[in-house]
Each structure stands twice: as C-alpha cells, then as structure tokens.
DRENSE-941452 format. One record per residue (C-alpha): x, z, y; chain; residue in three letters; residue number from 1. Coordinates in Angstrom, 3 decimals. Each point is the difference from the previous one (the first is absolute). Example, Ala and Ser with C-alpha at 12.3 -4.5 7.8 and 13.67 -1.06 7.14 Angstrom:
! residues 2
         u         w         v  c    r    k
    12.300     7.800    -4.500  A  ala    1
     1.370    -0.660     3.440  A  ser    2
! end
This chain:
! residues 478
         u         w         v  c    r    k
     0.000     0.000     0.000  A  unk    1
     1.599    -0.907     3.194  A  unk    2
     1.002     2.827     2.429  A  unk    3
    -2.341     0.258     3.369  A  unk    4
     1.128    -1.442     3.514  A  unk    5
     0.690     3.464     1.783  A  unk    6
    -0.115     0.363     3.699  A  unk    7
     1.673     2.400     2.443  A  unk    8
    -2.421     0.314     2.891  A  unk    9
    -3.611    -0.283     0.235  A  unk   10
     0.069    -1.598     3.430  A  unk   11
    -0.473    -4.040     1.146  A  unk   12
     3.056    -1.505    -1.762  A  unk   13
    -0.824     2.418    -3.300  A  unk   14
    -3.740    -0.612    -0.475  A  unk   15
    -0.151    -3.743     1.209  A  unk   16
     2.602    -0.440    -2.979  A  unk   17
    -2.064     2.203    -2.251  A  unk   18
    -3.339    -1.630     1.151  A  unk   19
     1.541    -3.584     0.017  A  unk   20
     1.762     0.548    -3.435  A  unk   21
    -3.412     1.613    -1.745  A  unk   22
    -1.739    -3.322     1.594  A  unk   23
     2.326    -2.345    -1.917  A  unk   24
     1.029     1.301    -3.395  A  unk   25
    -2.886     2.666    -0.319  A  unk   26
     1.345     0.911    -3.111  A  unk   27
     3.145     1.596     1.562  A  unk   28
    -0.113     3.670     0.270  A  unk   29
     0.869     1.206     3.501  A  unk   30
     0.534     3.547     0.898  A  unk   31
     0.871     0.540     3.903  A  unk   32
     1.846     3.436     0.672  A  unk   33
    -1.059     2.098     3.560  A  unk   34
     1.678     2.991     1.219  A  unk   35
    -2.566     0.707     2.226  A  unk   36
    -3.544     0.154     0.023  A  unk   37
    -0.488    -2.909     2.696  A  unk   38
     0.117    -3.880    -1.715  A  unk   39
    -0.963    -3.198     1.416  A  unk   40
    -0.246     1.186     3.681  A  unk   41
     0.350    -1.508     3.587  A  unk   42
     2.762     1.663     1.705  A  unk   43
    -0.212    -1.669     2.993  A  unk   44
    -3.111     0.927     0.477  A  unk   45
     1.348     3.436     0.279  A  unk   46
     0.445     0.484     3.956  A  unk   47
    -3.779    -0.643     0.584  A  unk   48
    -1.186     2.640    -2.443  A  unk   49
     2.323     1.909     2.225  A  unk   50
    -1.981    -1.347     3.117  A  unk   51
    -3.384     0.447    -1.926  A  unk   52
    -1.086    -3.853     0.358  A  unk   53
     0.092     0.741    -4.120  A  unk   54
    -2.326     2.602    -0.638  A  unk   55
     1.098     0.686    -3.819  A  unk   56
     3.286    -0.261    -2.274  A  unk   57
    -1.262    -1.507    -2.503  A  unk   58
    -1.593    -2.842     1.848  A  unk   59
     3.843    -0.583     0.191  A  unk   60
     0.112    -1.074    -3.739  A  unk   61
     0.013    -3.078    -1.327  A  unk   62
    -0.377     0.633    -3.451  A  unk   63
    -1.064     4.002    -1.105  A  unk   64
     1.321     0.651    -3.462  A  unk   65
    -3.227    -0.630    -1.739  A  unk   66
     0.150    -3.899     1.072  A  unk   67
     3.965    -0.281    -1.201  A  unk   68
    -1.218     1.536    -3.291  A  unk   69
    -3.195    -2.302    -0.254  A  unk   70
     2.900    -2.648     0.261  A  unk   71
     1.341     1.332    -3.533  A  unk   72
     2.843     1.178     1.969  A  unk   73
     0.955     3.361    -1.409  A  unk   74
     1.059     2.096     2.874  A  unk   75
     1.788     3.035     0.201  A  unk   76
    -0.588     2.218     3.577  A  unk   77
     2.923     2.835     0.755  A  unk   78
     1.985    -1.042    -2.481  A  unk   79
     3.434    -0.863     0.577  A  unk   80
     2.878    -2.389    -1.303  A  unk   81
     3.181     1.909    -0.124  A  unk   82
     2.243    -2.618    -1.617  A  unk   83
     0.670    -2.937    -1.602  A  unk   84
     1.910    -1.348    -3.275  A  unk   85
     0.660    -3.250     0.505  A  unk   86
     1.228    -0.116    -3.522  A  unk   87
    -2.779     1.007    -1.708  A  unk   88
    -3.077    -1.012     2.234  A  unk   89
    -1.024     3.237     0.810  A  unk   90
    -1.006     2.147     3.069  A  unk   91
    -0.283     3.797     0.306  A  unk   92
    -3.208     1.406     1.376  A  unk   93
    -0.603     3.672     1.495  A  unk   94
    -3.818     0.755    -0.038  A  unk   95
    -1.269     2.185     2.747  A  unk   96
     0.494     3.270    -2.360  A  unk   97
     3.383    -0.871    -0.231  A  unk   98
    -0.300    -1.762    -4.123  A  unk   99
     2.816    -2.170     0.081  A  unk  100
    -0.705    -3.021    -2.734  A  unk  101
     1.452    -3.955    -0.542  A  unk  102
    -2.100    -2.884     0.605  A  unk  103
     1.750    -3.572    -1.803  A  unk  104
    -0.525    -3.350     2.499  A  unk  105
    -0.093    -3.779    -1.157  A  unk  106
     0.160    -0.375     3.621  A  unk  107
     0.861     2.081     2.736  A  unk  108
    -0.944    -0.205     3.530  A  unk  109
     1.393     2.266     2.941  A  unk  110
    -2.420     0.259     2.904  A  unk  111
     1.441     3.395     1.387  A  unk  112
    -0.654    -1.174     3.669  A  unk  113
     1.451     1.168     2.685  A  unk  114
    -0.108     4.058     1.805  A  unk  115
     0.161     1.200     3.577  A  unk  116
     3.729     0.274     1.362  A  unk  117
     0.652     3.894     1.646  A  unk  118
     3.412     0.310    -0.236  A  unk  119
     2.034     0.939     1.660  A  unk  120
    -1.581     2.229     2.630  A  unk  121
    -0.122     3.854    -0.371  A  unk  122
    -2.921     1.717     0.262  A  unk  123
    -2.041    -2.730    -1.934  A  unk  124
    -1.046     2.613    -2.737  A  unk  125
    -2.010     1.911     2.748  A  unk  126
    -3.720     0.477    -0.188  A  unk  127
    -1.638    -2.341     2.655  A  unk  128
     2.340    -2.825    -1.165  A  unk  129
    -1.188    -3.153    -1.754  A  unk  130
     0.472    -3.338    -1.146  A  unk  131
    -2.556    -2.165    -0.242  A  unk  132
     0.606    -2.370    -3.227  A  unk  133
    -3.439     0.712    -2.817  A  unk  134
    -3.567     1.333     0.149  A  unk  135
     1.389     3.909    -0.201  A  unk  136
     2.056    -0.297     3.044  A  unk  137
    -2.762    -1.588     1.446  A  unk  138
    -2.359     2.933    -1.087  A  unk  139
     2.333     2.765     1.239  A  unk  140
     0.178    -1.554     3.359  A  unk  141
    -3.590    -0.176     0.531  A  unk  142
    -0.129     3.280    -1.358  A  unk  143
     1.695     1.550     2.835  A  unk  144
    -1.237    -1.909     2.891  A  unk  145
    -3.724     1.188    -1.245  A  unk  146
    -0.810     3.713     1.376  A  unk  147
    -0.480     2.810    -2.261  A  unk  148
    -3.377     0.277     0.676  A  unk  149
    -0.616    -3.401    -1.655  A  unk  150
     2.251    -0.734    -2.248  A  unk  151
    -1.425    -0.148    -3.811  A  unk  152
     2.503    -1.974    -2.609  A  unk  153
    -3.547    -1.862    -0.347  A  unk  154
     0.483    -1.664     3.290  A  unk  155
     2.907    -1.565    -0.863  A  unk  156
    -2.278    -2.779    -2.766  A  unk  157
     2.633     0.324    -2.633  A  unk  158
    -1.846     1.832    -2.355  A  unk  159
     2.269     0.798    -3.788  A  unk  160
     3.055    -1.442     1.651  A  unk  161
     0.938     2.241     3.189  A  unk  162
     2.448     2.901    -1.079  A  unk  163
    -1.883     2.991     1.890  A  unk  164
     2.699     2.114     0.374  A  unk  165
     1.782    -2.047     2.295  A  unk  166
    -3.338    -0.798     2.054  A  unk  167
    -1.325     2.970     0.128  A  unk  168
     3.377     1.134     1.322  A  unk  169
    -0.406    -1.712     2.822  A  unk  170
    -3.230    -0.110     0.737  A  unk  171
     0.047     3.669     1.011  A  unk  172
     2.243    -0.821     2.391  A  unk  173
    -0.860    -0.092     3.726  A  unk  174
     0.352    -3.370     0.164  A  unk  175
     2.595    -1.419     2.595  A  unk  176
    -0.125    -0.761     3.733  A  unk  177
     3.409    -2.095    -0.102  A  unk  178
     1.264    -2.600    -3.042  A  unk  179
     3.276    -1.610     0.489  A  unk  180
     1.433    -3.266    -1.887  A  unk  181
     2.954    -0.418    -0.769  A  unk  182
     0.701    -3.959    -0.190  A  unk  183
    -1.870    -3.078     1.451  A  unk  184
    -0.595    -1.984    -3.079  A  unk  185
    -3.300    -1.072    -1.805  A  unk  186
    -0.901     3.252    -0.326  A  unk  187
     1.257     2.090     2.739  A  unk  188
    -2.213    -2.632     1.870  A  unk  189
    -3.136     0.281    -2.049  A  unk  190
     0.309     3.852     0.430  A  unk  191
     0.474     0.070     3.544  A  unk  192
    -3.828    -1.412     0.181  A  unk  193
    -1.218     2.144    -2.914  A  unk  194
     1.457     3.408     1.523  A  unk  195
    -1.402    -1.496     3.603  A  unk  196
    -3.381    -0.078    -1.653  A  unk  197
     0.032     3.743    -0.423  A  unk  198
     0.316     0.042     4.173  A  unk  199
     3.876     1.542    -1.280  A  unk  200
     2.692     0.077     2.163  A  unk  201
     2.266    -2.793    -1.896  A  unk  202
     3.592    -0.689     0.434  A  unk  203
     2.249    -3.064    -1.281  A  unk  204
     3.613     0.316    -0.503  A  unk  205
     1.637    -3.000    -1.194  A  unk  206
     3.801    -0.562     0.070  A  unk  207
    -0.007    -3.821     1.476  A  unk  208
    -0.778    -1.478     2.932  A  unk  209
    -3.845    -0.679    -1.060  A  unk  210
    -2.333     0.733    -2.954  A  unk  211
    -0.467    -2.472    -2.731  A  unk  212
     3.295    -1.359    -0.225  A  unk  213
    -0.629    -2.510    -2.713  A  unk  214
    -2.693    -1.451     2.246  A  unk  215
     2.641    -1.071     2.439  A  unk  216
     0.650     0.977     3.982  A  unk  217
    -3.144    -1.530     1.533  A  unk  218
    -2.531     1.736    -2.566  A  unk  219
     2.036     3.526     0.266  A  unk  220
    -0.108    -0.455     3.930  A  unk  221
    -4.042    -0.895     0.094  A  unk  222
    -0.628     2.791    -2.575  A  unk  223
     2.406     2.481     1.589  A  unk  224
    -2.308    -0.574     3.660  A  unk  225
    -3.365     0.025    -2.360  A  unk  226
     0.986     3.240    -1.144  A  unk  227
     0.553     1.732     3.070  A  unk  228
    -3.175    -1.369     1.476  A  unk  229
    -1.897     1.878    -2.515  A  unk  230
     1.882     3.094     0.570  A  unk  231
     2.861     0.062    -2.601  A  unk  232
     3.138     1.595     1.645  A  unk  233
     3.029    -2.203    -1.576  A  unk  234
     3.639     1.091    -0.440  A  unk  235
     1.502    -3.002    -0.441  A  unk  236
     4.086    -0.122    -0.492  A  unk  237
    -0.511     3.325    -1.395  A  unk  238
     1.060     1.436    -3.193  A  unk  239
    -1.109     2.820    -1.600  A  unk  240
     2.508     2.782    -1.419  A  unk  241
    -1.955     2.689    -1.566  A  unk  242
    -3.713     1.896     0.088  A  unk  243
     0.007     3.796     0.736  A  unk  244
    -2.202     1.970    -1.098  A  unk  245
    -1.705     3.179     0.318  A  unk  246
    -0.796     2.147    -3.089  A  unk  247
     0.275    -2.811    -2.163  A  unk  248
    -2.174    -2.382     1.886  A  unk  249
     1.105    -3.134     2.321  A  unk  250
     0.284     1.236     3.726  A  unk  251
     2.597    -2.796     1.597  A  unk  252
     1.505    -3.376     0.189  A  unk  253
     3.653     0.194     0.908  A  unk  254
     1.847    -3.271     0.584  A  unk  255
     3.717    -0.911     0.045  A  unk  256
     0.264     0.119     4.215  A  unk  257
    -1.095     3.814    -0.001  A  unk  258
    -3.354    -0.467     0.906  A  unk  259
    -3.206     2.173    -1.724  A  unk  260
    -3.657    -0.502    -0.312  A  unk  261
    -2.140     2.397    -0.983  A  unk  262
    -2.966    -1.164    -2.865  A  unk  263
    -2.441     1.435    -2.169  A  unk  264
     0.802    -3.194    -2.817  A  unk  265
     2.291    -2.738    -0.786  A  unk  266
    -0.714    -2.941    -2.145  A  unk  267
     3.244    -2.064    -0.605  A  unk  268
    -0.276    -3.507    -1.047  A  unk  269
     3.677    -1.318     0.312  A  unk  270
    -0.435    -2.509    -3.124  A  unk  271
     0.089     0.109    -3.863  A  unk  272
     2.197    -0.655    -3.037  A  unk  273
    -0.662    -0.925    -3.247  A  unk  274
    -0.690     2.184    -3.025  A  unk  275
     2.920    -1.061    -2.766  A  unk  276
     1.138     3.176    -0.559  A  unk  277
    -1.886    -0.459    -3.797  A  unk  278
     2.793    -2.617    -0.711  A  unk  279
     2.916     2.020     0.464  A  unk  280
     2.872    -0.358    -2.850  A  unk  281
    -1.564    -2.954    -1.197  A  unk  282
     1.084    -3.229     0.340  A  unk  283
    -3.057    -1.851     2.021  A  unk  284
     2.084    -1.171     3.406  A  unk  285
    -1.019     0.696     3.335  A  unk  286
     0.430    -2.163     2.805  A  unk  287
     1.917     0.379     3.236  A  unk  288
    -2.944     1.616     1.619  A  unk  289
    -0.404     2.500    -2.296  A  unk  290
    -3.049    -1.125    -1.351  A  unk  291
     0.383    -1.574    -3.933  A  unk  292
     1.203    -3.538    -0.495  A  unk  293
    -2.844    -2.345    -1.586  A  unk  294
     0.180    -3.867    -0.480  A  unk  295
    -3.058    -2.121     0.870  A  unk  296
    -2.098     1.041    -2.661  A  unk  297
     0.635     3.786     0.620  A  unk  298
     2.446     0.748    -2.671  A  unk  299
     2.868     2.317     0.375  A  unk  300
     3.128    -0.061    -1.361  A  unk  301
    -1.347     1.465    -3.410  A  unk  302
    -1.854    -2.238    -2.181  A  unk  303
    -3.484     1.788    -0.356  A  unk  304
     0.044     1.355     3.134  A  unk  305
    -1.531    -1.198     3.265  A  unk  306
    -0.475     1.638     3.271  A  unk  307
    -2.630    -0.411     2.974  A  unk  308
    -1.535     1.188     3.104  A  unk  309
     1.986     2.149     2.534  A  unk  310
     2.505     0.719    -2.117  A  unk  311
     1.239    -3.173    -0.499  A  unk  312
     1.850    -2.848     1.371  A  unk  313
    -1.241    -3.778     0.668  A  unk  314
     1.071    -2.953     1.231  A  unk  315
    -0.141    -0.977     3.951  A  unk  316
    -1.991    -2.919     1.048  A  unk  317
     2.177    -0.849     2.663  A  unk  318
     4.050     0.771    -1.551  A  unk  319
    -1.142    -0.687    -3.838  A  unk  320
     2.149     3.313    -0.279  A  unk  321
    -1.347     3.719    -1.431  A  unk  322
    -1.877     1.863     2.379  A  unk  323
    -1.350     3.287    -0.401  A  unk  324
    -3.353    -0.049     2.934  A  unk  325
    -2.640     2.466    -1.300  A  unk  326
    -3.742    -1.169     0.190  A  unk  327
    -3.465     0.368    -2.111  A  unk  328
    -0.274    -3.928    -0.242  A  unk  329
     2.934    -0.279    -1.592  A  unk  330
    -0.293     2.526    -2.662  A  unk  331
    -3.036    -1.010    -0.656  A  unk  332
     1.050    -4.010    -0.449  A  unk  333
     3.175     1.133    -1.883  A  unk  334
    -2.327     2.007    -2.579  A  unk  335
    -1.819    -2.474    -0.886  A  unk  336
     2.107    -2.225    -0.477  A  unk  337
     2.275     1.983    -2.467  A  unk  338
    -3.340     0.584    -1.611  A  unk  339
    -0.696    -3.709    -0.667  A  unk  340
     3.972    -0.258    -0.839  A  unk  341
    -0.469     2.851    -2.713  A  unk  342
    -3.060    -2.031    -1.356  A  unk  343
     1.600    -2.659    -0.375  A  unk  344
     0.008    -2.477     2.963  A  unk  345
     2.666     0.409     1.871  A  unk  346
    -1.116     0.281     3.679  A  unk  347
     3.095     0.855     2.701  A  unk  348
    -0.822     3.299     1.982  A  unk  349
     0.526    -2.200     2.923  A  unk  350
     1.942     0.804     3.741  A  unk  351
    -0.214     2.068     3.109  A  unk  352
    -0.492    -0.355     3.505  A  unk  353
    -0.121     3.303     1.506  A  unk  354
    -3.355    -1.122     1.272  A  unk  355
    -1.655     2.798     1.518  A  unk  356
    -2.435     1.234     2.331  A  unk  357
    -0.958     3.212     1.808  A  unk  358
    -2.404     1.544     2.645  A  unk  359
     1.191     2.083     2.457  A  unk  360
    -3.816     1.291     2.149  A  unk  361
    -1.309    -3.665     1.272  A  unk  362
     3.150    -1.769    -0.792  A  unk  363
     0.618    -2.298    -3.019  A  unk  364
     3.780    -0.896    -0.824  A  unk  365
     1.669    -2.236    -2.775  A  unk  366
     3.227    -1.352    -1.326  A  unk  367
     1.163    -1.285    -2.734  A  unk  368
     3.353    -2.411    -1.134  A  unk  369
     3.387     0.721     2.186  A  unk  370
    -0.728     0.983     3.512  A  unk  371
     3.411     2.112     0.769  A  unk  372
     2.710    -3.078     1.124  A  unk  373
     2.768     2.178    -1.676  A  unk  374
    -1.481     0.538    -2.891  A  unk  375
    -0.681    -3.970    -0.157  A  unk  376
     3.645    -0.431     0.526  A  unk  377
     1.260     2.375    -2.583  A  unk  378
    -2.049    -2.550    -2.316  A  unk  379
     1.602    -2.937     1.098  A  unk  380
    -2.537    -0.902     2.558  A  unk  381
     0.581    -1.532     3.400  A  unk  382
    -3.040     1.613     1.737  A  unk  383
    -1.957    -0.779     3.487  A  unk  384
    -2.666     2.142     1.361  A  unk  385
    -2.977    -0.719     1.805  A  unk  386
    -3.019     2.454     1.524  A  unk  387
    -3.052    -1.089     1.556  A  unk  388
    -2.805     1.634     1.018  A  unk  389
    -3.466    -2.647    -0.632  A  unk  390
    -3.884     0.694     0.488  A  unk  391
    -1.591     1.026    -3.322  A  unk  392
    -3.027    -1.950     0.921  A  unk  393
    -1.009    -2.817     2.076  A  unk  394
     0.439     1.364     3.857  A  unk  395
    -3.577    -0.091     1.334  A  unk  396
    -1.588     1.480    -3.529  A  unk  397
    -0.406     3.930     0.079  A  unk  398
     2.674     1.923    -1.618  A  unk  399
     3.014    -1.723     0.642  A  unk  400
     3.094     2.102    -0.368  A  unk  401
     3.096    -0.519     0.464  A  unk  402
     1.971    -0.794    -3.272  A  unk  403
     4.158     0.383     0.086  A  unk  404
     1.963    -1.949    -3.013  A  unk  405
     3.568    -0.218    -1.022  A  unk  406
     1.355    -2.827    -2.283  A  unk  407
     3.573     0.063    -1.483  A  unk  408
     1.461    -3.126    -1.378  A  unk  409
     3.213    -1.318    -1.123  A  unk  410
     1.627    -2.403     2.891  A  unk  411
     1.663    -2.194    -3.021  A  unk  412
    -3.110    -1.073    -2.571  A  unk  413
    -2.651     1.043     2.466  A  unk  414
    -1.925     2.434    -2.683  A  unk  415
    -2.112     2.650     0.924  A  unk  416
     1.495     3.059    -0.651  A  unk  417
    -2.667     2.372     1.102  A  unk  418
    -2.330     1.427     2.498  A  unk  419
    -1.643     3.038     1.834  A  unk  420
    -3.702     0.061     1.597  A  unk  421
    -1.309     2.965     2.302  A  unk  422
    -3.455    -0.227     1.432  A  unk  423
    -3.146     1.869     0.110  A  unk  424
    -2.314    -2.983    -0.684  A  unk  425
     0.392    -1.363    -3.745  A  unk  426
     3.790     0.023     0.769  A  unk  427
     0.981     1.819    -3.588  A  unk  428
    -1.387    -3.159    -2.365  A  unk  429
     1.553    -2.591     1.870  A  unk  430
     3.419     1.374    -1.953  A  unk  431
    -1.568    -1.551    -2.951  A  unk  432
     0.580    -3.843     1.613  A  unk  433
     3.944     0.880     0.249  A  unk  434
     0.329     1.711    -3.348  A  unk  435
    -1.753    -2.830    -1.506  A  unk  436
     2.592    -2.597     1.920  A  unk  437
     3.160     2.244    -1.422  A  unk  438
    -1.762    -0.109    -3.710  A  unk  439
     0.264    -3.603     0.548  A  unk  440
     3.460    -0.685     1.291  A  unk  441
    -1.411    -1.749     3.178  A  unk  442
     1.976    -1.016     3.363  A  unk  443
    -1.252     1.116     3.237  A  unk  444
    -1.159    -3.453     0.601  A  unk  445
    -1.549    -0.122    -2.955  A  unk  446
    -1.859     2.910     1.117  A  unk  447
    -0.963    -0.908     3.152  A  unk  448
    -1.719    -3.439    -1.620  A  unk  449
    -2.155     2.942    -1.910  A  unk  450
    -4.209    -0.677     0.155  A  unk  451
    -0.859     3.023     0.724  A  unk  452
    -3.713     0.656     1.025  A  unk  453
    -1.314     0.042     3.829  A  unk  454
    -3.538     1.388     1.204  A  unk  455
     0.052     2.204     3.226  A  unk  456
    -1.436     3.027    -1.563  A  unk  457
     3.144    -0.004    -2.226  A  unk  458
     3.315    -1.431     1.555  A  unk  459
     0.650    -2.789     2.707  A  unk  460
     0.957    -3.380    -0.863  A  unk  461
     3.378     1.145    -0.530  A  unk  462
     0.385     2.982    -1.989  A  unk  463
     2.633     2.406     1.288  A  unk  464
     2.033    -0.611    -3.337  A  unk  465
     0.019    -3.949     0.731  A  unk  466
     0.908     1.202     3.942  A  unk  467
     2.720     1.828    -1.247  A  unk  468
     1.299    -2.777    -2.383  A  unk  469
    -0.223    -2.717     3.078  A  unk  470
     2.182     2.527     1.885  A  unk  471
     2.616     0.565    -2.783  A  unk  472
    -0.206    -3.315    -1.148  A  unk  473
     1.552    -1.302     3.373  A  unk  474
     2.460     2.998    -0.255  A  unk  475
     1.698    -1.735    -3.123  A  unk  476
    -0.063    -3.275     1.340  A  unk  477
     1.530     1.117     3.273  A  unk  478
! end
C-alpha cells in the first residue's frame, strides 16, 4: 500500500496541494499536519478584524476543518512535525499532550510559511507587545483595545479556536490610549488605520526616509502626507533601540538618537522570515535568501520532498533568478500545482512578481516587478525611471482623482521592468495591467500599444499606465 502525501502546514500552499492532490488521484491518502488550531485562513485580512470592518474570526477562514476533512483530507490540528528522515520517509509528530509518534511519506510537502520578525529589540517579550502575523495575534490585539466592561472571548467570533487564556488576559486590561508601530511596511500601515479606528493616539516609526519602501519614493511620500492628514504622528529616519517597561508591561519607545515616547502598546511589524527550522541537519538546500531552494515544479533538493508557500523560494518574473517575495497568491498557485505534479501531471509552480497592493485610510497603492534602479542594476539591468501623475477618470466625469505611476525599464531592450500606482480612485487594480506586461516579457512600447478599455466613469482615454509608458517610452529613445 503506498505511503500517504504528508503535509507540513495547513495553510494556502498546504491545503491547495492537499485539496488539488485529493481532486486528481482521489485514491491517494493525504494527511496535512497543523500545529495550531487555525487552517486555511486569510491573514491579510487580519488588520481589519483589528479595525472591526470584520466582525468575526472565523469569517476569516477559508476552509474550517470540517470542509478539509469532507475533502478526505485527514487533518491533524496542534500537532507538530519535529523532524525529518530523509532516509527513511518519515516525519516525527508531537501531539498537543506531548505523544511523540512517526508518520512514513510517499511524498512530502513543506508549507511551514513564514513568522513575524522581533529580533533584535529588547523589551519585545513585554506585555502590551505584539506582532501581528495569524488569527491569535489578531484576537489578542482586539482583545485589549476592547474595555473591560465589554469584552467576552465571545465577541471575538472565533468560537473552538481562540486560546482564552491569552484573550482573556488582555481583555481585562484597560485598554490603551496610545499604540506605537514600529516599521512602515504592509502592516505597520494597515495598523496605523486599524489602531486610528479606536480614536487611539497612533505613532509610526520607520527607519527610512518614507513608509512602504518596496512601493517606491513617490507612493512612501503620498502615503507618508495621507497619514499625517488623518492624524498619525510619523517618526520617520528613526530607529528604534529598545521598549521599557513598567512591571512587566510596555511603557516606552526608545530610539537610537536618545529620544523616548511614552505608550500604552506597541505592535511591531518590521517583516518576516521563513519557517525552515524543521529541515535542519538534513540535506534539503536552502537558497541564498534563506528560504529553501525548489526547481519549477517545487521540488527541493531531496527527491520526495517539495516545499511551498512562504517558506519557499520561486523564480522572478523579471531576472529568471530565485526570489524569495512572500504572498497568499503565490502559495496558493504553487500548491496546487505540486498537487497536480504529485498526481501525476506535471504542472510548474510558476513565478513571482512581488505584485502587491495595500490600503493605507482612502489611499490605494501597488507595485510589483523591479522598481528600485539599484536593485535593477545589481541584476544586470540598465534602468530609466519615469513618474507621472494622470486623471483616473475622464476630467469633466465626477470622481476624478489624481492617479501618480512609476515605470522602470531597461534603457538597452526596452522591457518593462516594473511599476508602482498610488491613488485613491481605483488606483490599486491598475497594478494588474503592469504585472500582466512583466508576465509577458513586453517592451515599454509594446505596452503603450496596449487596448486597454476607455468610458469616463472608469479612466480617460489614456489610462495613467499608457501615460506613464508614453512618458518613459520617449525616455529610452532619448
């Protein structure tokens, strides 16, 4: 009888495998390993249950455990792997009494994904300090920005999966008048509207010159000005050094120059890593960034074993080269692909863009390919920059906004190397038009020729991503 396909992580990459696998060869046995109680759930959605635009957790789920098992997916909750034998196919498994037992694998796939970086700043062990990366960080949070008076682990809507202890913690706390962030990335941005909901006090420290550095300088500049419009203080070119605390509980920010703020809570969001630590001593390879090495069907260095999700590596759309860029699509893709590959068809896990987008209060921003020039010239690249600021609609039609774009391409072919959009009118989906030009290999010229759809309710004749490709266009040919 052949062994099951066992997976590591009961998140996008794990269960689109699992689901795509039990879909093809429903014969298979599959058995998905959890070490929490959360599986198949929207992370980024996180920030607005924070806010309270998402009333429950579990309306956060995209999958509870009773669909995965009407899948025939046999799926373990709080239990985790340990280990792995390469030699002999087998993973170790601690249940959530602490039984330690093997499971044997035909197949093996790691979808570990990726936690919260804290290190290195004292102090992060302090009550009042969080990260925000899964649904129980998400519950704590909310926890202790409700009042005592109301709090009730009910009100959180996560029902069998919320660990009270923590939550309950918390939510007989008085809940805080000032939250601080510490960094200006996706999340420290998201936050900085969800704490502003709660009419909190909010402060921003981020290190650069501007938040959302991978967005480029003209988004960070319009988001940094958007934020302090809605009352966010910002401490930009600041970097934090340690949190004090008072009887065990978060009282300051101290940064580098000296300087000390008072705060009832910090949430720091200074980026993530990936989980490999479960492939230590063995000999599955990691990449240069850290994450594991995969070709382009997902497989690692170890025949058996593939590896998905935010804990892995994939190929750039723009270099060709290995890229580590975590993002739900892309686990989700790469899943299912391995789980058509493991079936039988073998179906690449494809490449990555970095396309992303993110709201910051009325303000949509994306990016995706290479948008720093350096960066484009450690690749190779010989890159020119263009920014342009366009109506999102036709002038005379209500709701016109302006609409700033960026478009990097290389001065010697002429490709489009990638883009950022910032806007408060649609601006966010026209990313899609530029990732879709850098999936295709296509020269600025080739983008500017591009049909793309005119009514004045939705965009003037020229789209601001066609404006910004005229512009660039007669850049190269200059």
């Amino acid at each position: 009888m052949t062994e099951p396909f066992v997976v590591v992580g009961g998140d996008a990459a794990g269960l689109s495998a699992a689901s795509k696998l039990r879909r093809e060869a429903p014969e298979r046995d599959v058995v998905v390993f959890e070490k929490g109680r959360w599986v198949s759930y929207a992370h980024c959605g996180t920030p607005y249950f924070v806010k309270g635009a998402v009333d429950d957790l579990t309306d956060l789920l995209s999958l509870s455990p009773e669909d995965v098992e009407d899948r025939g997916i046999e799926l373990r909750r709080e239990a985790e792997v340990t280990a792995v034998n390469t030699d002999k196919r087998l993973v170790t498994v601690v249940d959530a009494d602490g039984t330690a037992y093997e499971q044997p694998y035909a197949e093996l796939l790691v979808a570990t994904g990726g936690r919260a970086t804290s290190a290195p700043i004292p102090g992060i062990d302090l009550d009042g300090v969080f990260t925000m990366h899964g649904l129980d960080s998400a519950a704590t949070v909310r926890a202790y920005l409700s009042t005592p008076e109301t709090f009730t682990v009910d009100s959180l809507g996560g029902g069998e999966f919320v660990h009270e202890e923590a939550v309950s913690r918390y939510g007989a706390m008085e809940p805080p008048e000032v939250m601080t962030i510490v960094g200006g990335g996706y999340v420290g941005v998201e936050m900085a509207e969800a704490f502003s909901a709660w009419d909190l006090d909010v402060h921003l420290f981020q290190r650069g010159d501007h938040p959302l550095t991978p967005f480029g300088e003209a988004v960070g500049e319009r988001v940094a000005s958007h934020l302090q419009d809605y009352g966010v203080t910002l401490h930009l070119g600041e970097e934090v050094e340690e949190l004090r605390g008072k009887e065990g509980h978060v009282s300051s920010v101290v940064c580098y120059d000296g300087s000390e703020l008072e705060t009832d809570g910090v949430l720091v969001g200074i980026g993530i890593r990936p989980n490999v630590e479960l492939l230590e001593g063995t000999e599955v390879e990691l990449g240069d960034s850290g994450a594991i090495a995969v070709d382009e069907y997902g497989r690692t260095s170890v025949d058996g074993i593939y590896a998905a999700g935010d804990c892995a590596e994939m190929p750039h759309a723009v270099t060709g080269d290995p890229a580590w860029i975590p993002l739900g699509l892309t686990a989700n893709r790469a899943g299912r692909a391995i789980g058509k590959t493991i079936a039988g068809d073998p179906t690449p896990v494809g490449s990555v863009a970095g396309t992303a987008v993110v709201k910051a209060f009325d303000l949509e921003c994306g990016r995706t390919g290479i948008i720093d020039c350096d960066a484009a010239r450690d690749v190779g690249f010989d890159p020119v920059a263009e920014t342009i600021t366009a109506g999102s609609r036709s002038g005379y039609y209500p709701g016109n906004e302006e609409t700033t774009v960026t478009l990097v391409a290389d001065r010697d072919s002429g490709r489009l190397l990638g883009g950022s959009i910032v806007g408060e009118d649609r601006a966010a989906v026209r990313i899609d038009t530029v990732a879709t030009a850098l999936e295709a290999a296509l020269a600025v010229e080739e983008v500017e020729q591009l049909d793309l759809a005119y009514a004045p309710p939705f965009s003037p004749v020229w789209d601001p991503v066609l404006v910004a490709a005229k512009v660039l266009g007669e850049s190269l040919s200059a």
